[in-house]
RODO-2510 file (C-alpha; in nm, 4 decimals, decimal comma):
residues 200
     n   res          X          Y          Z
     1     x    12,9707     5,6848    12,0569
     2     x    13,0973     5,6368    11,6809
     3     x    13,2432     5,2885    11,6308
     4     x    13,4813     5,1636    11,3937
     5     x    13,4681     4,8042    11,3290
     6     x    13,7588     4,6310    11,2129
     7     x    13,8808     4,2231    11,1253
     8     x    14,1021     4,3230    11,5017
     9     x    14,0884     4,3254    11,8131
    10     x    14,2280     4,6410    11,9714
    11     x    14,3466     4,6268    12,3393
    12     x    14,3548     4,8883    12,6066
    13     x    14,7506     5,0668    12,5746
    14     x    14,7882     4,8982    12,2499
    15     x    14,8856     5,0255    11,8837
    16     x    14,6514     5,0645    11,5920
    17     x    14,7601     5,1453    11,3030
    18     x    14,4804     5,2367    11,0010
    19     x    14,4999     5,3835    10,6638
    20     x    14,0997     5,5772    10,6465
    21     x    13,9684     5,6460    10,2992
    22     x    13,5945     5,5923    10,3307
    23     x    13,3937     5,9069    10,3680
    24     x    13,2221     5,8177    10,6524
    25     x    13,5693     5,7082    10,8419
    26     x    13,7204     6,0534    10,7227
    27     x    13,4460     6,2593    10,8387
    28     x    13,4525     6,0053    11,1823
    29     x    13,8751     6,1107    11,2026
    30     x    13,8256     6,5117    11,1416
    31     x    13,5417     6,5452    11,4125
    32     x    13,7654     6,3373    11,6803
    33     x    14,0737     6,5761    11,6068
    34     x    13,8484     6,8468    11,6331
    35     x    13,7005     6,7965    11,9446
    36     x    13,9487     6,6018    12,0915
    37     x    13,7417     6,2731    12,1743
    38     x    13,8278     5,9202    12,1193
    39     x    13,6123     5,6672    11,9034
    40     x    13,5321     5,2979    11,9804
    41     x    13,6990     4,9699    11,8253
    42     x    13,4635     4,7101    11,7878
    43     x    13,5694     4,3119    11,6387
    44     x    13,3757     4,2265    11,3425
    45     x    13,2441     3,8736    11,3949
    46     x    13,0588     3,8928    11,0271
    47     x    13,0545     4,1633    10,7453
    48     x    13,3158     4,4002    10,6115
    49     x    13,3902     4,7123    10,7582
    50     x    13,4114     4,8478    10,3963
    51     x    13,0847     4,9770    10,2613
    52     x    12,9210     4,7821     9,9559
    53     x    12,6055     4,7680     9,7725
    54     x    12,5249     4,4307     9,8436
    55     x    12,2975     4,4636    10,1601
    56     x    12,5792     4,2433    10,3576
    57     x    12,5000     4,1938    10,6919
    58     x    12,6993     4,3452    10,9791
    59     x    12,7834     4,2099    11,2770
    60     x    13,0401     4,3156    11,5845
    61     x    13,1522     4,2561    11,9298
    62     x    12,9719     4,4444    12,2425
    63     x    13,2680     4,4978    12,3837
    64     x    13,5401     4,7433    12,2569
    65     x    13,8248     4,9720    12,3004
    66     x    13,8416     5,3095    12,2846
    67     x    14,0795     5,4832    12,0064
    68     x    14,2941     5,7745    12,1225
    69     x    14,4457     5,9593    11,7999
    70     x    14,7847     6,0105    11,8608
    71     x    14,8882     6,0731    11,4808
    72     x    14,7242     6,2037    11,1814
    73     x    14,9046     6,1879    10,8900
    74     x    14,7523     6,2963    10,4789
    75     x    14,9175     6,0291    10,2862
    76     x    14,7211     6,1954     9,9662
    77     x    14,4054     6,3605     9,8793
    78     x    14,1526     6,1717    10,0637
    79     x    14,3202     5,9085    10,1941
    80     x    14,4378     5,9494    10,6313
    81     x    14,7555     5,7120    10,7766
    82     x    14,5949     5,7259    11,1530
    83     x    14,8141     5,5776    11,4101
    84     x    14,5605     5,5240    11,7457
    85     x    14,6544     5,3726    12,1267
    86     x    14,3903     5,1894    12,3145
    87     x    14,2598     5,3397    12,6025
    88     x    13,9092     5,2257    12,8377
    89     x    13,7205     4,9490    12,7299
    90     x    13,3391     4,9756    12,7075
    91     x    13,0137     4,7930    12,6333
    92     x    12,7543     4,9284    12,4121
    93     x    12,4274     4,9511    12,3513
    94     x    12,2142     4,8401    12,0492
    95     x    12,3737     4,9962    11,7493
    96     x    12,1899     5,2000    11,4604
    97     x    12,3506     5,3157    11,1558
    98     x    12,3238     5,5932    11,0020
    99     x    12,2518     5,7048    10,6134
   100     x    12,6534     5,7716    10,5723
   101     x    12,7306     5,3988    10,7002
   102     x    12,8483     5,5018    11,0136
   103     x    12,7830     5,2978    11,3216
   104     x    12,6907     5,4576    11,6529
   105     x    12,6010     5,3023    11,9985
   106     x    12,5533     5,4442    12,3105
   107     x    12,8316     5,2829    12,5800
   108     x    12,9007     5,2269    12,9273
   109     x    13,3009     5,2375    13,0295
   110     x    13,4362     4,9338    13,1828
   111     x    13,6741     4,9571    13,5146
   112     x    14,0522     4,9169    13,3972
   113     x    14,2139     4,6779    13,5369
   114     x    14,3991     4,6942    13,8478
   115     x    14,7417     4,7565    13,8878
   116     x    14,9211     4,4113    14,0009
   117     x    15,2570     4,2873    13,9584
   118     x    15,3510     3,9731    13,7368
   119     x    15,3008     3,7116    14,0067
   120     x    15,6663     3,5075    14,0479
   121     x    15,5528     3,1645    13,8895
   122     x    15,5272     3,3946    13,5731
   123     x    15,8399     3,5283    13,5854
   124     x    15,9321     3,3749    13,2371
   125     x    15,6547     3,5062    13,0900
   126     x    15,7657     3,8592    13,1233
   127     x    16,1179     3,7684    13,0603
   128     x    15,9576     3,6217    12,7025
   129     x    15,7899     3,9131    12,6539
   130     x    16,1187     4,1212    12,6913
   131     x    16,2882     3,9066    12,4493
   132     x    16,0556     3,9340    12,1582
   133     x    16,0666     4,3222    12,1708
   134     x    16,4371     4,3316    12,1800
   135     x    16,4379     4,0390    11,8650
   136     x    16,1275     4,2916    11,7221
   137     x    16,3222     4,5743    11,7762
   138     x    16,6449     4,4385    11,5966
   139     x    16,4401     4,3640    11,2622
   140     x    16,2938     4,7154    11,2400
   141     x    15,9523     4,6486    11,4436
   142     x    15,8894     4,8061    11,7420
   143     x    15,4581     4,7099    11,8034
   144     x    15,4167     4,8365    12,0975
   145     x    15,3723     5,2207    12,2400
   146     x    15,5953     5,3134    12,5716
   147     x    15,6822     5,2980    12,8069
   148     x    15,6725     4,9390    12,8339
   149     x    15,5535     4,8248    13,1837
   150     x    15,6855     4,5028    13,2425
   151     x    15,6201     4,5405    13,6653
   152     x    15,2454     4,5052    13,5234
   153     x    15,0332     4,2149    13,4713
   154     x    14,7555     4,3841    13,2836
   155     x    15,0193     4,5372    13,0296
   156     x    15,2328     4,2152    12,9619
   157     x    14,9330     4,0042    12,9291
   158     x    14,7796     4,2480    12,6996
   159     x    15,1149     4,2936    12,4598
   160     x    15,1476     3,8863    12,4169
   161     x    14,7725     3,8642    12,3398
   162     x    14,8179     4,1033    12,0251
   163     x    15,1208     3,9363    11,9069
   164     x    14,9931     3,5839    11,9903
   165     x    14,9043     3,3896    11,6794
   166     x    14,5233     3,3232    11,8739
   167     x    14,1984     3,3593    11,6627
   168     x    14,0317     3,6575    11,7260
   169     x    13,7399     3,5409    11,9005
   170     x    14,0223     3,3990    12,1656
   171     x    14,1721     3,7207    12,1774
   172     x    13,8387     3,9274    12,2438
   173     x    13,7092     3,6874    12,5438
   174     x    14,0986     3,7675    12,6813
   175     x    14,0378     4,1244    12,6214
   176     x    13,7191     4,0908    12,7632
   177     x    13,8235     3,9186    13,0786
   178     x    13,7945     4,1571    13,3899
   179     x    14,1278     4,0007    13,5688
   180     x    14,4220     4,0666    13,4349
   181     x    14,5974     3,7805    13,6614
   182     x    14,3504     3,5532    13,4846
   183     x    14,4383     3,7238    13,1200
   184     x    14,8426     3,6475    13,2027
   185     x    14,7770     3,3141    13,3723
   186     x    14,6277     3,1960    13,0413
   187     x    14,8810     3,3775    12,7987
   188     x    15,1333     3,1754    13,0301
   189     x    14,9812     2,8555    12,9863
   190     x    14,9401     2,8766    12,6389
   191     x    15,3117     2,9803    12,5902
   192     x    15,4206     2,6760    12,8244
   193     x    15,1897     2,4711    12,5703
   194     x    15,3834     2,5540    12,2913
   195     x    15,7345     2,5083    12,4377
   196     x    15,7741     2,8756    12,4437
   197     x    15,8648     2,8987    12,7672
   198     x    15,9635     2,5993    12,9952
   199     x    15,6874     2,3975    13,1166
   200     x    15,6854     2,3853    13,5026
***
């Protein structure tokens, strides 16, 4: 699998948003529209995701996203605006690089989470939720893709964990987390924390 690592953390039904101008990341763009396949999001932990001549060292997550292109847009010559939703997450391999800089990994696809309803004791969590897309939406930002599932734990949890202001080592063990109850039962807490929601 190609991977793309990026200063993000890219969950599964969530937005990216990238403006590609390195060779390697244009060449990585044109083969996915061609043959229809997705590419994997992994969270740099050290290095730059922009090639330089320094011999920096690299280093990323394990565990990633996939990237489904859903627009392609030429903003000039040799420069892509790529708009991307999260799909399965997977775990790879040991990386190699290749001569062109671009990383590839072989990768085993995680289960998705299961479909549960927000439990009731996190009722104002969704509520929340619903509130900052309608405040988003008023000031010209609309983050996330629909349709918004707010009947589903997995898809709140994952929408406040992109807009929380979390470091992104928090965010990737929340991303990484195979419950999704667990993933909003934390979000919650931490929102109760900061007075964002009534504390029980």
């Amino acid at each position: 699998m190609p991977l793309f690592p990026l200063q993000t953390v890219l969950f599964p039904g969530g937005v990216l948003s990238l403006k590609v101008f390195e060779t390697r990341y244009l060449d990585l763009v044109s083969r996915c529209l061609r043959q229809v396949t997705p590419f994997g999001v992994v969270c740099l932990n050290q290095g730059s995701d922009v090639q330089s001549s320094g011999g920096e060292r690299v280093r990323f997550e394990a565990v990633g996203v996939l990237a489904h292109l859903e627009e392609v847009d030429a903003e000039q010559a040799g420069i892509l605006r790529v708009r991307c939703i999260g799909g399965k997450r997977f775990r790879t391999g040991t990386p190699q690089q290749q001569p062109d800089g671009l990383w590839l990994a072989d990768a085993s696809l995680l289960p998705p989470d299961a479909t549960l309803k927000p439990p009731r004791e996190q009722a104002a969590t969704v509520v929340a939720l619903n509130n900052a897309i309608e405040s988003l939406r008023q000031q010209g930002h609309v983050p996330f893709a629909e349709p918004y599932r707010m009947d589903d734990a997995s898809w709140v949890a994952n929408r406040w964990c992109e807009i929380l202001p979390i470091s992104l080592a928090a965010k990737q063990k929340l991303m990484e987390l195979q419950e999704p109850e667990m993933r909003l039962k934390l979000v919650d807490e931490y929102l109760r924390g900061k007075g964002v929601i009534p504390g029980r």
